[in-house]
Each structure stands twice: as structure tokens, then as C-alpha cells.
C-alpha positions as CSV (number, residue, x, y, z in Angstrom):
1,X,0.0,0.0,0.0
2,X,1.7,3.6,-1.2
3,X,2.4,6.0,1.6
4,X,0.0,9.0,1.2
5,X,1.6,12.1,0.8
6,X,1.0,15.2,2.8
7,X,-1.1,17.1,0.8
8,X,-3.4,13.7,0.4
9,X,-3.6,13.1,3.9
10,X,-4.4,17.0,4.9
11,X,-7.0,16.8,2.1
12,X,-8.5,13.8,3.7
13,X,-8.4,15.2,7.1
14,X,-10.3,18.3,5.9
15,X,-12.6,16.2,4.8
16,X,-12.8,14.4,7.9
17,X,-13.6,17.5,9.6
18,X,-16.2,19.4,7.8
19,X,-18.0,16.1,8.0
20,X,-17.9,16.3,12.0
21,X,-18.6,19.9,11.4
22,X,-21.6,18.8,9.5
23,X,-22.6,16.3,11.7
24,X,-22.2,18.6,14.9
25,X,-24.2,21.6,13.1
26,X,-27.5,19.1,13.0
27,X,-26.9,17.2,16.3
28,X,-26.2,20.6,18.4
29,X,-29.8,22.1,18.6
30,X,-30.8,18.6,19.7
31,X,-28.4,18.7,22.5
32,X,-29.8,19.0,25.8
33,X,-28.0,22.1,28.1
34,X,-26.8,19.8,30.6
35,X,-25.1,17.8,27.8
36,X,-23.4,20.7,26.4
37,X,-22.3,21.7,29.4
38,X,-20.9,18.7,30.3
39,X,-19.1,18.5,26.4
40,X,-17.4,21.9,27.2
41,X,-16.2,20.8,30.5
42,X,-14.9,17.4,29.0
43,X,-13.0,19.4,26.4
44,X,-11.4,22.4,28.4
45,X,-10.4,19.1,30.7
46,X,-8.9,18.0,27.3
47,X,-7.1,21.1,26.0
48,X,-5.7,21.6,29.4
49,X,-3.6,18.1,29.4
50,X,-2.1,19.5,25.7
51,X,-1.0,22.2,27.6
52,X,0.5,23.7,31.2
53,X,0.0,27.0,29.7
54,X,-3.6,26.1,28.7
55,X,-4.5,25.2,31.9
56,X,-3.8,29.1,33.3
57,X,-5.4,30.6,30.3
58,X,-8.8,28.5,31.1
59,X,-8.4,29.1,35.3
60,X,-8.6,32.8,34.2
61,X,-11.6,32.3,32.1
62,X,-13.1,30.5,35.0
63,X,-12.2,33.0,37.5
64,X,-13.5,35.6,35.7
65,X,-17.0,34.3,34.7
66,X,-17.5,32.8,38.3
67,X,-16.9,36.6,39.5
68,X,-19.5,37.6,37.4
69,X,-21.7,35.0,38.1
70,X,-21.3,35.9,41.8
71,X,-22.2,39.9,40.4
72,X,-25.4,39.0,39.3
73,X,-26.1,36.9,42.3
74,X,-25.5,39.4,44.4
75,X,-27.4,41.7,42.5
76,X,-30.6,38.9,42.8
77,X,-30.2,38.4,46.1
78,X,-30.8,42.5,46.8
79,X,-33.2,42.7,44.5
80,X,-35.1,39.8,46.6
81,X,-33.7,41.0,50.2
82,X,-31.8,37.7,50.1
83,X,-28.8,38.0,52.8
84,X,-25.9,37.2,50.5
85,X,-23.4,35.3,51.9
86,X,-19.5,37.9,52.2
């Protein structure tokens, strides 16, 4: 069996991909929240094994959006004179 050469095996990995891409694009509005949730977590766990660096850059995502998160808590819980925990 011939070795394929790079531009043959980049074309076929293209190819490989836009059908996932496809495949994904149809499956995705059928995709329960919890699910997708659950998919992102799976690959930030992913990408963060690739890389050390990878790791800080998504712990700074994370650190931001939970001190939004705990923003518009504490915005909910004075809107509903909820004591929110310091």
C-alpha cells in the first residue's frame, strides 16, 4: 500500500472534519444544556492536558466568569432581600 503524501492526507483530514462539522451543526440544537455543558467541561479538561499553559489561560476564564456569576447573584439576592453570603 503507497504512503500518502501530505497534501493527500491533509486533504482527507479536511474532509474528515467538515463532516464532523456537519454532523455537529445538525446534532447541536438537539443537544440538551446539561449535555453541552458537560461536552465543554470534558474538552477544556482535554485542552488543558495539551498544555501547562492552557491550563492558566482556562483558570482565568473561569475565574472571571464565576466573578461575574457571583455579580449578578449578588445583584438577585438584593433585588429579593436575600442575605448574600461575604
Amino acid at each position: 500500500m503507497p504512503e500518502m503524501t501530505i497534501k493527500e492526507w491533509a486533504a482527507e483530514y479536511r474532509a474528515i472534519n467538515e463532516a464532523e462539522r456537519e454532523m455537529l451543526k445538525q446534532e447541536l440544537p438537539l443537544i440538551p444544556p446539561k449535555e453541552g455543558i458537560l461536552r465543554y467541561f470534558r474538552l477544556c479538561e482535554f485542552v488543558a492536558k495539551l498544555s501547562l499553559e492552557a491550563r492558566n489561560i482556562f483558570a482565568e476564564e473561569r475565574r472571571k466568569h464565576y466573578l461575574e456569576l457571583e455579580t449578578r447573584l449578588r445583584k438577585a439576592a438584593e433585588y429579593w432581600n436575600y442575605d448574600f453570603p461575604n
